[in-house]
C-alpha positions as CSV (number, residue, x, y, z in Angstrom):
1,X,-7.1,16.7,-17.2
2,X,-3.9,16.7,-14.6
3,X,-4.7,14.3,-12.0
4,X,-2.1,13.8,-9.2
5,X,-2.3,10.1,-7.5
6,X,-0.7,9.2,-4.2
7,X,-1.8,6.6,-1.3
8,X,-0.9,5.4,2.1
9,X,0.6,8.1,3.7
10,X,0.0,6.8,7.1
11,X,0.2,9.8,8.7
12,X,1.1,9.1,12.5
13,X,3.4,5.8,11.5
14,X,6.9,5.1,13.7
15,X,9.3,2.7,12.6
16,X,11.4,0.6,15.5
17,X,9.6,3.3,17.5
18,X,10.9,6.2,15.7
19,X,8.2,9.0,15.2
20,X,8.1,10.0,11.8
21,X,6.1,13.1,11.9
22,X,9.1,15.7,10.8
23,X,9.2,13.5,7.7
24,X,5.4,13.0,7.0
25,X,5.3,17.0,7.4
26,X,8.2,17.5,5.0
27,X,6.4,15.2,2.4
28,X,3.4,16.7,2.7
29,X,4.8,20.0,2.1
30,X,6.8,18.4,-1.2
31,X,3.7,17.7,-2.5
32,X,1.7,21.1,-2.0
33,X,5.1,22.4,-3.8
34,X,4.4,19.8,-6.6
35,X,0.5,21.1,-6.8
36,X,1.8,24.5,-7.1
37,X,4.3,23.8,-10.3
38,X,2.6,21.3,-12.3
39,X,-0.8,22.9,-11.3
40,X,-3.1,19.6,-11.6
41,X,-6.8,19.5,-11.7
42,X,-7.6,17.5,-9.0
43,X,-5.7,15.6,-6.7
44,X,-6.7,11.7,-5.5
45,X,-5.8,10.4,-2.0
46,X,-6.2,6.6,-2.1
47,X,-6.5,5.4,1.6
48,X,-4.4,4.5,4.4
49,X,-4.6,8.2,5.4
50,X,-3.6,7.7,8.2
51,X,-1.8,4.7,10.0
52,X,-4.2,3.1,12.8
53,X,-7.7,3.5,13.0
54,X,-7.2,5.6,16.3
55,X,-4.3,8.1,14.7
56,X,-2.6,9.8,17.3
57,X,-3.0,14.0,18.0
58,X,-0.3,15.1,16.0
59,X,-0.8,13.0,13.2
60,X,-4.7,14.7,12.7
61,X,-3.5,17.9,13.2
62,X,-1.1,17.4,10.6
63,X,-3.6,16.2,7.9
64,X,-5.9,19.2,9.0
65,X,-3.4,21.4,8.0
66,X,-2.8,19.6,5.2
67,X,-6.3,19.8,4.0
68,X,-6.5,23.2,4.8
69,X,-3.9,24.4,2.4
70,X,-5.6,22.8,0.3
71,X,-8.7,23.9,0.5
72,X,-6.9,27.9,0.4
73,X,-5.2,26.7,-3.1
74,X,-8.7,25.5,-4.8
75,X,-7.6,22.3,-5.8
76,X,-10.6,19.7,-5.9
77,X,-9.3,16.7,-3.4
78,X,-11.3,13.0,-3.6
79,X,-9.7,11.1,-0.7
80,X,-10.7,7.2,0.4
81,X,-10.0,5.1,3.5
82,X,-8.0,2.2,3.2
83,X,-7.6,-0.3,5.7
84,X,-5.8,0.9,8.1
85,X,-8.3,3.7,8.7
86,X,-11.1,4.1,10.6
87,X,-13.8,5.0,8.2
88,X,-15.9,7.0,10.7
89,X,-12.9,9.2,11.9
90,X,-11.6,9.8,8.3
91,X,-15.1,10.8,7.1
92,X,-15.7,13.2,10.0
93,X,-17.1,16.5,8.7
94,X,-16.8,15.6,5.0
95,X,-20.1,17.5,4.3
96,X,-18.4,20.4,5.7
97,X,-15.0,19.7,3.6
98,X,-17.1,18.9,0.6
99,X,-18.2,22.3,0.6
100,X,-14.9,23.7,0.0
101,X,-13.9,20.7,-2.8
102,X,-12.4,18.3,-0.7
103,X,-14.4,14.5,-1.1
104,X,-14.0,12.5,1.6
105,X,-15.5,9.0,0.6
106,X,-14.9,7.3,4.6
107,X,-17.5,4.5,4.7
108,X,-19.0,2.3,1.8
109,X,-22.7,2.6,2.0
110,X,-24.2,0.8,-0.7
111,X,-22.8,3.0,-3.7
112,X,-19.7,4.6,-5.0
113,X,-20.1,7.9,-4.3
114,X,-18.9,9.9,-8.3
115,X,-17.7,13.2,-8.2
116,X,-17.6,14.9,-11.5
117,X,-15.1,17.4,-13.0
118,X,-14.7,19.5,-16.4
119,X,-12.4,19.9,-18.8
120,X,-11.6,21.2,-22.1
121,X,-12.6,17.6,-23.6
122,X,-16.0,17.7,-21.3
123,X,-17.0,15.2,-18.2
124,X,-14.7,13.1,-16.2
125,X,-16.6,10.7,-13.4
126,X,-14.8,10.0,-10.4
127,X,-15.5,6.8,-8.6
128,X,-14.8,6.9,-4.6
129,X,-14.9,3.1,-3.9
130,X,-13.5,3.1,0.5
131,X,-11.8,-0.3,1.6
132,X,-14.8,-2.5,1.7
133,X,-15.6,-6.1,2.8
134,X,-17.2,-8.6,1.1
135,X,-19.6,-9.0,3.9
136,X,-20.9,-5.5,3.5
137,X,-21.3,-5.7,0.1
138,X,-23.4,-9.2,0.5
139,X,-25.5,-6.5,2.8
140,X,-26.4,-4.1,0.8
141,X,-26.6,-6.7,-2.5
142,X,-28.6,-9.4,-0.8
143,X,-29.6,-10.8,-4.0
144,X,-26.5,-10.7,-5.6
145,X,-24.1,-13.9,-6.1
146,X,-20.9,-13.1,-4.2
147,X,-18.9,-15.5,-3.8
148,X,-15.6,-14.2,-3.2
149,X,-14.1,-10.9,-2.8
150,X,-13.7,-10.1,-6.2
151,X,-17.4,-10.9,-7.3
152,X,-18.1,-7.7,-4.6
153,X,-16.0,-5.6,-5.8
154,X,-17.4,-5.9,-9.4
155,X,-20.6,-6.2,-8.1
156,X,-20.2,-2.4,-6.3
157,X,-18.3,-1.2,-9.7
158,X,-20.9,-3.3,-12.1
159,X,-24.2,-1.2,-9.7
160,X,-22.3,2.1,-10.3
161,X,-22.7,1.6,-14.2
162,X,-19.7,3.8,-15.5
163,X,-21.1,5.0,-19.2
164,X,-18.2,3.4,-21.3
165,X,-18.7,6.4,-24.0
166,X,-17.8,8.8,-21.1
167,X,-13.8,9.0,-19.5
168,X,-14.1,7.2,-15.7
169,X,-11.4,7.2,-13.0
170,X,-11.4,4.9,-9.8
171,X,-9.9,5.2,-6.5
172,X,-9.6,2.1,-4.3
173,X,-7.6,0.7,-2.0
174,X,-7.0,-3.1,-2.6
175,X,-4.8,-6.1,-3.4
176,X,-5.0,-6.2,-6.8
177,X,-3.5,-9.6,-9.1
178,X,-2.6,-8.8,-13.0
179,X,-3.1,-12.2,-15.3
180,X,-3.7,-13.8,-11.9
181,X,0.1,-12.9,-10.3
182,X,0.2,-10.7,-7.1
183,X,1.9,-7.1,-7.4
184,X,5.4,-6.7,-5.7
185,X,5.3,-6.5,-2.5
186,X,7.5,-3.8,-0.7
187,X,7.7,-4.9,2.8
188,X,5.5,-2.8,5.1
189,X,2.0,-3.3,4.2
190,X,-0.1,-4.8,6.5
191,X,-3.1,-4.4,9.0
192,X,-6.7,-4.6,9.3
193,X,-9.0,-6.7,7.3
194,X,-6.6,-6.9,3.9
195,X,-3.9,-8.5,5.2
196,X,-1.7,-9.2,2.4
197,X,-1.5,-12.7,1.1
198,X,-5.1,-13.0,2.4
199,X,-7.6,-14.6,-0.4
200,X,-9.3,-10.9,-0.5
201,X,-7.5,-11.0,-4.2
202,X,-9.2,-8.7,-7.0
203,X,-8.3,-9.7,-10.5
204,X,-7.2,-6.1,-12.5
205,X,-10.0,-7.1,-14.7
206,X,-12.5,-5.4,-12.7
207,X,-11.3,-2.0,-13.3
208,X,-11.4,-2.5,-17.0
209,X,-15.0,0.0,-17.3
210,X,-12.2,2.3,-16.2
211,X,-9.8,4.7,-18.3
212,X,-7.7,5.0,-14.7
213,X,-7.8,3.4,-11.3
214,X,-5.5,5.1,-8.7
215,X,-4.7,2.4,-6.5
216,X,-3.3,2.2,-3.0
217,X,-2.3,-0.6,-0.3
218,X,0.6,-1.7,-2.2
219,X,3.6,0.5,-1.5
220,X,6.0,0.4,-4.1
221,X,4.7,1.7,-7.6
222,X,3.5,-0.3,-10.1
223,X,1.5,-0.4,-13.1
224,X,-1.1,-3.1,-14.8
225,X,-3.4,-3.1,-17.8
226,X,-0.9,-1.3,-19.7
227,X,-0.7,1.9,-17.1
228,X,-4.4,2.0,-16.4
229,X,-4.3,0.3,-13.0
230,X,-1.6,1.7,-10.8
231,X,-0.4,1.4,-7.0
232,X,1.3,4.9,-6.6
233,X,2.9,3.3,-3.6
234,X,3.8,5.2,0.0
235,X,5.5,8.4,-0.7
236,X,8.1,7.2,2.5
237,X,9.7,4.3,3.0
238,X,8.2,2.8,6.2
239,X,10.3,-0.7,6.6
240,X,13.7,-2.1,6.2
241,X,12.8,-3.9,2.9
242,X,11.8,-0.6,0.9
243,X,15.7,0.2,1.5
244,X,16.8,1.3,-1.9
245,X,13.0,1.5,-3.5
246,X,12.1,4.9,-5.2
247,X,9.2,6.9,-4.1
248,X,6.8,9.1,-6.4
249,X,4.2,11.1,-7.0
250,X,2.0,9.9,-9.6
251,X,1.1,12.6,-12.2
252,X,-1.4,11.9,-14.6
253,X,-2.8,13.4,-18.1
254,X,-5.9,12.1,-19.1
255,X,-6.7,13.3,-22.4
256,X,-9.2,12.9,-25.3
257,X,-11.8,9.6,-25.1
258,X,-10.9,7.8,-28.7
259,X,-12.4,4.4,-28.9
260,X,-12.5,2.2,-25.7
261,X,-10.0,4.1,-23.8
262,X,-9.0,8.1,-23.0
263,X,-5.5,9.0,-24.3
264,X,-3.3,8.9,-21.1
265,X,0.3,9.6,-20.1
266,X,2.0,9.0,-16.7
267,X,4.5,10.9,-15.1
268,X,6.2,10.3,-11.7
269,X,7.8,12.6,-9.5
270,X,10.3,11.7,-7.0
271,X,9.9,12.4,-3.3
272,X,13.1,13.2,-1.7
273,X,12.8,11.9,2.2
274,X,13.8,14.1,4.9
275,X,15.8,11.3,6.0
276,X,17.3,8.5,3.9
277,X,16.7,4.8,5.3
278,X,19.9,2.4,4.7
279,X,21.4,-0.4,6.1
280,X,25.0,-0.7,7.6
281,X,26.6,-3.9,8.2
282,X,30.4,-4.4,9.2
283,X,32.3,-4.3,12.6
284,X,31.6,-1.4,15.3
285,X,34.6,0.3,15.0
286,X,34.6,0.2,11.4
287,X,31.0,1.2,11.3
288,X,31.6,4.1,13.9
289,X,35.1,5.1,11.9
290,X,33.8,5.5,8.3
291,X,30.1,7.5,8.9
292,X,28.5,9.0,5.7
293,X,25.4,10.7,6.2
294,X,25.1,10.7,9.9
295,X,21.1,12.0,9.3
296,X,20.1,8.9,8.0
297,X,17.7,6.3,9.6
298,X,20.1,3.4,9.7
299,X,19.5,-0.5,10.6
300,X,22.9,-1.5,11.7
301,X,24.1,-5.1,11.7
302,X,27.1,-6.2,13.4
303,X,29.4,-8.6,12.6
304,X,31.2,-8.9,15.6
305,X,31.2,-11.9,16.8
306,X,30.6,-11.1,20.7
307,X,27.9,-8.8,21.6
308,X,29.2,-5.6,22.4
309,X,27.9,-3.6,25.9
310,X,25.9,-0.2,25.1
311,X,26.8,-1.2,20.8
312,X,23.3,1.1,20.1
313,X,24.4,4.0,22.4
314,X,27.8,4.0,20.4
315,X,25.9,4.1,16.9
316,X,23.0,6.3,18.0
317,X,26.9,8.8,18.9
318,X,27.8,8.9,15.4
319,X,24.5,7.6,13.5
320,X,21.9,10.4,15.9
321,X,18.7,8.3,13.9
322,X,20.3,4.7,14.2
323,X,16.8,2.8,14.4
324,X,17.6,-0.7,14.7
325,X,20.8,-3.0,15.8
326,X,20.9,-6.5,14.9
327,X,23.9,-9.2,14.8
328,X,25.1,-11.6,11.8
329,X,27.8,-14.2,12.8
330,X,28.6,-17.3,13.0
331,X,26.4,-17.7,16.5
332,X,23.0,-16.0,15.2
333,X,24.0,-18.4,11.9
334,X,23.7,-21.5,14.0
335,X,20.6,-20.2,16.1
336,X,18.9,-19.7,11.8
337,X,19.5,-22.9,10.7
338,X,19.8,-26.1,13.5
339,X,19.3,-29.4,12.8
340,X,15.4,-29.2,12.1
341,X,15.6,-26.2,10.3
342,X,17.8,-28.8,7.6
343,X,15.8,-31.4,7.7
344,X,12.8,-29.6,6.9
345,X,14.3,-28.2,4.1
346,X,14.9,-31.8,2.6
347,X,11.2,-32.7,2.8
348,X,8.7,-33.0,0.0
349,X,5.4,-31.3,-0.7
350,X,3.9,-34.2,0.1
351,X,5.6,-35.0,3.7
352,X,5.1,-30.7,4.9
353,X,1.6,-31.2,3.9
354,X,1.1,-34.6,5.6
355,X,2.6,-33.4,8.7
356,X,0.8,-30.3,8.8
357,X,-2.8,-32.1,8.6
358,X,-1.3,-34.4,11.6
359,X,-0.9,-31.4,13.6
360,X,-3.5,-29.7,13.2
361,X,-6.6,-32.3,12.8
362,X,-4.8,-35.4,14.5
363,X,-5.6,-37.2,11.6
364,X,-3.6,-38.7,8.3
365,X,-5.0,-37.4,4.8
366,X,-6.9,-39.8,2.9
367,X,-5.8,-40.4,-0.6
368,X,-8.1,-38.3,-2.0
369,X,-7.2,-35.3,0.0
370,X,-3.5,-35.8,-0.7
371,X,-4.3,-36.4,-4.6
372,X,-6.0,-32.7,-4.1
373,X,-3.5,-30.5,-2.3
374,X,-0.7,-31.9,-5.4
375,X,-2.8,-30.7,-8.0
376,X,-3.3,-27.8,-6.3
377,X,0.3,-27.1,-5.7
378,X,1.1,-27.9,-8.9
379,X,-2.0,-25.5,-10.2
380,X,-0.1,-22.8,-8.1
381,X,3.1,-23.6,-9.3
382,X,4.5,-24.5,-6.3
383,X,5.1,-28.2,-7.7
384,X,5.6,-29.2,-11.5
385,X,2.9,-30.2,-13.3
């Protein structure tokens, strides 16, 4: 079976106030172009639909035309919120889109909701698992242990009972740790309840009942349990630090169930942006003299070492989608690293954390406390052991 896996679209997103509708449309139109060559079976939406739980006009009417072309080509469509989307807006008339193929798994009630599709090879199970808390899930498993996040998610995915002698694909849309490291991080992903760097960390483990999990949150593409478990990451780049960072579609050929896992391969497709996103950095004049691709988002940083009057009017003259303007000299230099900034740098461990507690409780750390927070720097590497 051809499965095609992307995520966080974020339909309705700007960047430095820049709308970024023309290029969601042109991406969304490069992948109904990849749908009609490679001609997958189904294609898997995992989350961040949209950008804010309140997406603005444009960006819905964008995603219903979206769907709608979908729906006209036939193509079965499984589509989960993530947590920048409002689960109740995203899951609007999905009885009426399921109808017509299109799964739209908005709010977790209780159960993963498992759509099922055929091949030539027989059954393949589709688990819909939508952001969830670990709050909910203590709701509707109130006699379950749940400790932390990941005990809920393994909790939903353990009730759900995926036959192992069948082939079982996930969606979700979370921060997921292989051999207890977290993935890489491309710069823009943020918001709602699963912030990253939050404790809400599920270990890949959890997906193992699995033969694929389509992943989204994280938005640069990655793979864990030896391709199995895979952010497809945003099809745009939507900050400054995914300058330079690929962006695919994730194609996927799930084959034949032999032993514990389905024979699978993994393709990925580049999206080429309506706009590039770079960063310039020289003097103004020199910027302004030696232009490239003028259609580019740019973040422009000057090196002069005055500010110059109007410097964003004279890039936006030459660069028409310069985005951002910052300064690096020896003045913005000084104003990064004064006095305290150096002498915090020379502190220990020991002396952040002390002053830390101080501030915030008023009160020194007993000698069992400070005996803790080492071994638990050194437990996450922060110290040597």
């Amino acid at each position: 079976m051809k499965i095609l896996h992307t995520a966080d679209l974020h339909l309705g997103k700007t960047v430095n106030e820049v709308d970024l509708l023309s290029d969601q449309r042109d991406m969304l139109q490069q992948l109904l172009s990849v749908i009609d060559r490679k001609k997958p079976d189904v294609l898997l939406l995992s989350g961040d639909i949209y950008d804010r739980s309140v997406p603005p006009e444009k960006a819905v009417e964008l995603l219903d035309a979206f769907l709608t072309d979908l729906s006209s080509r036939k193509i079965p469509t499984l589509v989960i919120s993530g947590n920048h989307d409002s689960e109740e807006r995203l899951a609007y008339g999905s009885a009426l889109f399921a109808k017509s193929g299109i799964h739209i798994a908005g709010k977790f009630a209780g159960a993963m909701e498992e759509v099922t599709l055929e091949d030539a090879y027989g059954p393949v199970h589709f688990y819909l698992l939508p952001f969830v808390k670990a709050s909910t899930v203590r709701y509707y498993f109130p006699e379950a242990e749940i400790p932390d996040y990941e005990a809920a998610v393994r909790t939903v995915i353990g009730a759900a009972a995926p036959d192992p002698a069948a082939r079982n694909v996930c969606l979700a849309h979370q921060f997921v740790t292989f051999s207890g490291k977290d993935p890489a991080l491309a710069g823009s992903e943020s918001g709602g309840a699963l912030e990253v760097g939050a404790v809400e960390r599920v270990g890949s483990g959890v997906f193992a009942p699995f033969d694929y999990t389509a992943l989204g949150h994280i938005h640069g593409y990655q793979e864990m349990e030896e391709g199995r478990v895979v952010y497809s990451g945003s099809p745009l780049k939507y900050s400054l630090r995914e300058i330079g960072q690929d962006k695919f579609f994730v194609l996927v050929d799930l084959g034949e169930k032999r032993g514990e896992n389905a024979d699978l391969s993994i393709q990925r497709i580049p999206v080429k942006p309506l706009h590039e996103m770079r960063r310039i950095k020289g003097k103004l004049t020199d910027l302004l003299s030696h232009a490239v691709d003028t259609q580019d988002y740019i973040y422009a940083t000057l090196t002069d070492e005055e500010p110059i009057p109007d410097a964003m009017a004279a890039l936006q003259g030459v660069y028409p989608n310069a985005m951002k303007l910052d300064y690096e000299n020896a003045r913005t230099r000084a104003l990064e690293e004064g006095p305290e900034d150096r002498a915090e740098k020379e502190k220990s461990f020991g002396e952040i954390a002390e002053d830390f507690a101080r501030q915030v409780t008023g009160q020194e750390l007993s000698d069992a406390e400070r005996a803790l927070l080492l071994d638990c720097a050194k437990e996450a590497g922060i110290l040597e052991a």
